[in-house]
C-alpha positions as CSV (number, residue, x, y, z in Angstrom):
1,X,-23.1,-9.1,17.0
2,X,-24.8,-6.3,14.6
3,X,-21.1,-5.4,13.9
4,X,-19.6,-8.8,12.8
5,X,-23.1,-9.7,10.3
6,X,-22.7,-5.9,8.9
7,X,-18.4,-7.3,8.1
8,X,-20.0,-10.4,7.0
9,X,-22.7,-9.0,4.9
10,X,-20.2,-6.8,3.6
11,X,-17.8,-10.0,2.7
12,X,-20.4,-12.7,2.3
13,X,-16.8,-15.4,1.0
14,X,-15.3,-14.4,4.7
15,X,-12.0,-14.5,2.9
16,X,-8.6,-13.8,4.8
17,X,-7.7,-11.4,2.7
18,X,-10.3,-9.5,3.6
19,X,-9.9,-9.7,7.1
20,X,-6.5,-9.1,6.8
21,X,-6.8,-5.8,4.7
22,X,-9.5,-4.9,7.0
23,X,-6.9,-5.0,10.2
24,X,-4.1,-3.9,8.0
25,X,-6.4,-0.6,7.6
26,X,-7.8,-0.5,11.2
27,X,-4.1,-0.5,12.0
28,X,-3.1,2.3,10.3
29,X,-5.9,4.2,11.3
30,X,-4.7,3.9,15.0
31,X,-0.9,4.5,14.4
32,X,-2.1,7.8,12.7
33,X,-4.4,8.5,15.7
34,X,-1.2,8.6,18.4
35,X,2.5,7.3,18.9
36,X,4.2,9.4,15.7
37,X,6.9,11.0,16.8
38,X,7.3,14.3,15.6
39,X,10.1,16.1,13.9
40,X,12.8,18.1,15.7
41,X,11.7,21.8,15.7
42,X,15.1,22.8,14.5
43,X,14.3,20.6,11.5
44,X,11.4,21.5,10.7
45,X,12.3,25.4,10.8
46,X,15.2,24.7,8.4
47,X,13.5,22.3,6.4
48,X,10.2,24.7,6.3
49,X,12.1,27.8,5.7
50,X,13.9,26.2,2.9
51,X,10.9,25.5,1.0
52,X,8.7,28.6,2.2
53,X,12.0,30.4,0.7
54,X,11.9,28.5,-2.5
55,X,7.8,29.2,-2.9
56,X,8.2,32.9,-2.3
57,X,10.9,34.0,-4.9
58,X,9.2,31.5,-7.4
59,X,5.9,33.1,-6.4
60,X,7.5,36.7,-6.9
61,X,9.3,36.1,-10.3
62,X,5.7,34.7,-11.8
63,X,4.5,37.9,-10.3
64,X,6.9,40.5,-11.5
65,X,7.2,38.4,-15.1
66,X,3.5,39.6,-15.6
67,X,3.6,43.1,-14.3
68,X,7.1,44.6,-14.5
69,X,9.2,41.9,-16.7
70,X,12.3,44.0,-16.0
71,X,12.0,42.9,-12.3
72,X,12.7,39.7,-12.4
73,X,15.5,37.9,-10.9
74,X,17.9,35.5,-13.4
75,X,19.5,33.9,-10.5
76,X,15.3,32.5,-8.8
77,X,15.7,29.2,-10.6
78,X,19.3,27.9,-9.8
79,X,18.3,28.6,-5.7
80,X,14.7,27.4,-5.8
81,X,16.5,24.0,-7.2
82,X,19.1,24.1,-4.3
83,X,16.8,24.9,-1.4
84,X,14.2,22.3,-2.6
85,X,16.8,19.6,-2.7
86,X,18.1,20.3,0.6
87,X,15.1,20.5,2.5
88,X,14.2,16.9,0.6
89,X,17.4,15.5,1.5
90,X,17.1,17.2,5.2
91,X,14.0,16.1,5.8
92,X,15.0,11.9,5.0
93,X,16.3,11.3,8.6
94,X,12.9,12.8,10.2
95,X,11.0,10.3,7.7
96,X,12.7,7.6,7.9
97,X,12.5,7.6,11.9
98,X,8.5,8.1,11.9
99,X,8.5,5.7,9.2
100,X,6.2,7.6,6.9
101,X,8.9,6.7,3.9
102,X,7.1,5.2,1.1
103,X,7.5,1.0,1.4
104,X,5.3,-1.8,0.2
105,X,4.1,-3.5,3.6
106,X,1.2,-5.0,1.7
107,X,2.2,-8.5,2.1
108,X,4.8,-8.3,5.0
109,X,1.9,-7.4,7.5
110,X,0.4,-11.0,6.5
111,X,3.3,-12.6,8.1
112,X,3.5,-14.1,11.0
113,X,5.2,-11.7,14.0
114,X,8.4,-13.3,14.2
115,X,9.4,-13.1,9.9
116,X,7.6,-10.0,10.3
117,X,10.0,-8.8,12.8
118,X,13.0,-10.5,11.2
119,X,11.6,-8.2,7.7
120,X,11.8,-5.2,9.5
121,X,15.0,-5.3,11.1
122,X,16.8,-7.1,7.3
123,X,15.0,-3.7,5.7
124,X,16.8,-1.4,8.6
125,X,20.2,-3.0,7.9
126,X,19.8,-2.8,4.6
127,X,18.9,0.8,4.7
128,X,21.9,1.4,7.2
129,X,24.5,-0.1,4.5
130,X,22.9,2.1,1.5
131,X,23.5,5.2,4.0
132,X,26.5,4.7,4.6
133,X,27.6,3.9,0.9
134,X,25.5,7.2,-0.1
135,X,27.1,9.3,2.3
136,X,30.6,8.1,1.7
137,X,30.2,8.1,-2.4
138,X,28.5,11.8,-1.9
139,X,31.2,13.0,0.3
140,X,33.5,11.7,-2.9
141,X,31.3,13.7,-5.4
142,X,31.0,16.9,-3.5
143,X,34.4,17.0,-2.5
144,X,35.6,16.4,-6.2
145,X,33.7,19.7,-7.0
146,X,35.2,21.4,-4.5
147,X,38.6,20.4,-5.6
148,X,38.1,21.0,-9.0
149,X,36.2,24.3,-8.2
150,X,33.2,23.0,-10.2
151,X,30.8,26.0,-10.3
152,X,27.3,26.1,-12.0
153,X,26.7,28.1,-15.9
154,X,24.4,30.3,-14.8
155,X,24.6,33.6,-13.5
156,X,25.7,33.3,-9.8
157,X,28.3,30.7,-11.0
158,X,27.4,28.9,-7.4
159,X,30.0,26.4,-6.6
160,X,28.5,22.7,-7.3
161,X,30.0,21.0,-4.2
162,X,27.1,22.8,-1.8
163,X,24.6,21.2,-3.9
164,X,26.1,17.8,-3.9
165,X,26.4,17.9,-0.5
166,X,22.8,17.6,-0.3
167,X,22.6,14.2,-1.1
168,X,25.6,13.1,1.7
169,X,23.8,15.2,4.4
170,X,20.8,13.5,3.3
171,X,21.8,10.0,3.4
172,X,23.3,10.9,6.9
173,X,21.1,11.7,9.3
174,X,19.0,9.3,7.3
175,X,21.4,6.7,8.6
176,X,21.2,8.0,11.7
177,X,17.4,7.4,12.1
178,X,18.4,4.4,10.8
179,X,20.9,3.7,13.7
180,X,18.2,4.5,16.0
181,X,15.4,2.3,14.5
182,X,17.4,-0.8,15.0
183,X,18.8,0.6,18.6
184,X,15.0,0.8,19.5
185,X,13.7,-2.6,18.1
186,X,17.0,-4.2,19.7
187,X,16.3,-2.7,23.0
188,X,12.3,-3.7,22.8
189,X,13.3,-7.2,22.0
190,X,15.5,-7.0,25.3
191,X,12.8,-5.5,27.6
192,X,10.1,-8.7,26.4
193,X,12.9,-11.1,26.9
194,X,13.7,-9.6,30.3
């Protein structure tokens, strides 16, 4: 009883809102606690190696530009830029499928269960269909700079279809996680109807 006058106290109007924000946020605070999957281990090496990669040449140019200036490498910036973006674009599918993308649930978690449900799945289809227009339009891109030989201006003259080919990879196993978010809602609809 000492709990519900301390909420009360706290919200003397007793507004929905309130109670709704205040579930909303006791929610989230127990899907934090347990049931996130975690990534793949393979994933997060490659993903973590990338950007540990990235940190340490960028970490030893700013080093050797203030000690030995003569030391430092040209070529740092182009790969920092192509490692970050393929551990971001690597690392969509593992988001996506723990659903810790950024969204705007705010109001969708006031509906009732069934629109709420019906939300959810319209947002996974939807994300399914950009996927697969992503990947096919970045498999377009990439391969167009591999046919033309497109290859960067700077030093290492890198050719510009590996880093295009982030953004198809990406959208990919993004998709997939996609694939499997609907799978797993479908099949949990099937096991409460059974």
């Amino acid at each position: 009883m000492q709990a519900k006058d301390d909420v009360q106290a706290a919200n003397p109007s007793g507004s929905k809102l309130y109670e709704t924000l205040r579930q909303k946020a006791e929610a989230d605070l127990q899907a934090e606690a347990h049931g996130v999957p975690e990534s793949h281990p393979i994933e997060s090496l490659v993903v973590g190696g990338l950007a540990t990669l990235a940190l340490a040449m960028c970490s030893y140019n700013v080093i050797v530009r203030l000690t030995v200036p003569s030391w430092t490498l040209d070529f740092v910036e182009e790969v920092q830029v192509y490692m970050v973006i393929w551990a971001v674009f690597l690392s969509l599918g593992t988001v996506t499928l723990m659903d810790r993308h950024v969204k705007s649930d705010f109001f969708i978690n006031m509906f009732p269960t069934k629109l709420k449900y019906g939300v959810e799945v319209m947002a996974d289809v939807l994300g399914l269909f950009f996927c697969v227009l992503a990947t096919y339009y970045g498999l377009v891109v990439a391969h167009q700079a591999w046919e033309f030989g497109d290859v960067s201006t700077t030093v290492l003259r890198v050719p510009l279809w590996i880093y295009f080919a982030a953004l198809p990879g990406g959208t990919f196993v993004m998709g997939l996680a996609y694939s499997v978010r609907l799978y797993r809602k479908w099949m949990k609809r099937e096991l409460q109807h059974a």
